[in-house]
C-alpha positions in Angstrom: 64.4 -24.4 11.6 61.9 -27.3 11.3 60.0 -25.7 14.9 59.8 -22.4 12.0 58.6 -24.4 9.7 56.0 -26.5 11.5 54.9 -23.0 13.0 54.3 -21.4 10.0 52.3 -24.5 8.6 50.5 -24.5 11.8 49.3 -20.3 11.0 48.3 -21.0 7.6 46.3 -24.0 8.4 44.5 -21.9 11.0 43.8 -18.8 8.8 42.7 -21.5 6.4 39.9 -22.4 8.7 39.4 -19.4 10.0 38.4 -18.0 6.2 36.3 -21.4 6.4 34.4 -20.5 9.3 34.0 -16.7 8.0 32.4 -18.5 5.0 30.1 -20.8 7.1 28.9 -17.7 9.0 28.2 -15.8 6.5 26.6 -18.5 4.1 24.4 -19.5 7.3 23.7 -15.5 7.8 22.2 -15.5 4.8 20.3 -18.8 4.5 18.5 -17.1 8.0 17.5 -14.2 5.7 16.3 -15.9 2.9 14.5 -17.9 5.4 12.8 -15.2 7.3 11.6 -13.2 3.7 10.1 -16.4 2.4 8.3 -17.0 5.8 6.9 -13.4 5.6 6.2 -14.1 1.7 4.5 -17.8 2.6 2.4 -15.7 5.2 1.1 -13.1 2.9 -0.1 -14.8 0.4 -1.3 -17.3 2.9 -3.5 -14.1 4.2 -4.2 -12.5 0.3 -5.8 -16.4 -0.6 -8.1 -16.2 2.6 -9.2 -12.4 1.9 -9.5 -12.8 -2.0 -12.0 -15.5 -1.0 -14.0 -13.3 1.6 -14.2 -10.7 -1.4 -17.9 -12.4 -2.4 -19.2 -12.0 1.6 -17.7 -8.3 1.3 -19.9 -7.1 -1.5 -22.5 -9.0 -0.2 -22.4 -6.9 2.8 -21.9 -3.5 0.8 -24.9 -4.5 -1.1 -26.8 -5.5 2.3 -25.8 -1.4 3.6 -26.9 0.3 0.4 -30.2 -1.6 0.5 -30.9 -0.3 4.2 -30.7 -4.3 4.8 -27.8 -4.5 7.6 -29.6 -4.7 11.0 -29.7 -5.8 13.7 -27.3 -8.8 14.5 -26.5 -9.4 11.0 -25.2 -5.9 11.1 -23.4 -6.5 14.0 -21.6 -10.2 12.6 -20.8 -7.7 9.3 -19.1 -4.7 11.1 -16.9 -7.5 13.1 -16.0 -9.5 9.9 -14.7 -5.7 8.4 -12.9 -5.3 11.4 -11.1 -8.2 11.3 -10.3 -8.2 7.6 -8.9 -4.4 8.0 -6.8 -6.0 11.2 -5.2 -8.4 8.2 -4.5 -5.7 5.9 -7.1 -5.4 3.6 -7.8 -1.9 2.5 -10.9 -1.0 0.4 -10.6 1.7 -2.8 -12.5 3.3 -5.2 -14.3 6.4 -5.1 -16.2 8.1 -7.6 -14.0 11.2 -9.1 -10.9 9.7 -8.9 -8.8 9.9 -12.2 -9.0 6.2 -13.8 -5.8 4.4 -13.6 -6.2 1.3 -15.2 -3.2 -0.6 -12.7 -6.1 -0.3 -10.1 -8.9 0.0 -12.0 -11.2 -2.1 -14.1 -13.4 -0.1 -16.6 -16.9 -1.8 -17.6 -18.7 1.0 -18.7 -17.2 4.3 -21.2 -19.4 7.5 -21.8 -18.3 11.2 -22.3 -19.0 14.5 -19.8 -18.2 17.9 -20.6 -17.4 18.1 -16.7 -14.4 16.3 -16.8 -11.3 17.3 -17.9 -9.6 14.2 -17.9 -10.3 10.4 -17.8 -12.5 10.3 -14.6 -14.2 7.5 -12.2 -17.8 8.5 -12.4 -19.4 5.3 -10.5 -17.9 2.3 -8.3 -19.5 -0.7 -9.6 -17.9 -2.6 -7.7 -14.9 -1.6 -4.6 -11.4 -2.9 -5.7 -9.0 -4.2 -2.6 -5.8 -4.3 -1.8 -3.3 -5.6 0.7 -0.3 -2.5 1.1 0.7 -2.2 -2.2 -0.5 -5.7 -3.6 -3.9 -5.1 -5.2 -6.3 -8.5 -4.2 -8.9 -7.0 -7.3 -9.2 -3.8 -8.9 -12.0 -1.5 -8.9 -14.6 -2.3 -11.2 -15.6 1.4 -12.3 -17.6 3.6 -14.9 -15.3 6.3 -16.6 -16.3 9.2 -18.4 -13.9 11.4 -20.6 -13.9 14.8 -22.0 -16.4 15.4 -24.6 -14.8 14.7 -28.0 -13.1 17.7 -29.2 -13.5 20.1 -26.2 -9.7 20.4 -25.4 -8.3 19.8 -28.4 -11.3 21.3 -30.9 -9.4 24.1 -32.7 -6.6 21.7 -33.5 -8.8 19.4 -35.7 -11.2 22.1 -36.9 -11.0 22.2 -41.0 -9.5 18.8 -41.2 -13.4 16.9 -41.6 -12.4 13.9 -39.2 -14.6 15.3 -36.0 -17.6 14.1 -38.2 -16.9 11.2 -39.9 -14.9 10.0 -36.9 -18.2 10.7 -34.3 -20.1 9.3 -37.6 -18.4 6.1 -37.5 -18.0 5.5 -33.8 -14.3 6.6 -33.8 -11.2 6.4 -35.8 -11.3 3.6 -37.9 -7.6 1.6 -38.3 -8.5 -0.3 -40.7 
């Protein structure tokens, strides 16, 4: 009866360290995963700080292209810099037409068209850049919007607030 006994104490002891070790494993499982996301983390915005500083030589080099400026072995230094930078992630946006979407883009200058029908990118100021889904800056843009009253002009007609509101420089709160 005792050899029972002692057995028995013997199997619980060893499924008590056998849930202990379970616990280790999967404790140390996981500690490896948090380790490996925060290295990939640490690394990215390692990479986002060095871009978002090259971001000035960028737009200088843009500028330098528009102005007919980027020759010879300047041009050559510039189109191995962009290289690199697109090697590291960094994706360039931004085009003119584009509907404004103010998560990505920055607007610095407002005016109306009657060829828009919605809240449009009518000039890049200056590109925006991201890295995958992170955006490093956002487009700095020019937007135009539908003329005032052009999609939504029989709604308001008889009501007077087209002219004193174009009058005034827009609906006044206050």
């Amino acid at each position: 009866m005792a050899l029972t006994a002692q057995l028995d104490q013997v199997r619980t002891a060893l499924s008590e360290r056998t849930a202990d070790l379970q616990r280790l494993q999967a404790e140390y499982q996981n500690y490896r995963r948090r380790v490996e996301r925060d290295r990939v983390a640490v690394k990215e915005i390692a990479a986002a700080n060095l871009l978002s500083e090259l971001l000035p030589v960028l737009d200088d080099i843009g500028r330098a292209r528009d102005h007919g400026e980027l020759v010879g072995g300047f041009k050559s230094v510039a189109e191995s810099l962009e290289t690199v930078v697109a090697k590291m992630g960094l994706q360039q946006f931004g085009k003119e037409g584009e509907p404004f979407d103010p998560l990505v883009h920055e607007a610095l200058m407002h005016s109306y068209a009657p060829d828009v029908t919605e809240t449009t990118c009518v000039s890049i100021l200056q590109p925006g850049y991201r890295i995958g889904e992170r955006t490093i800056r956002p487009a700095r843009v020019a937007v135009a919007e539908p003329q005032p009253g052009a999609t939504s002009g029989g709604a308001q007609a008889g009501t007077g607030e087209d002219a004193s509101d174009e009058e005034n420089g827009g609906p006044d709160e206050g």
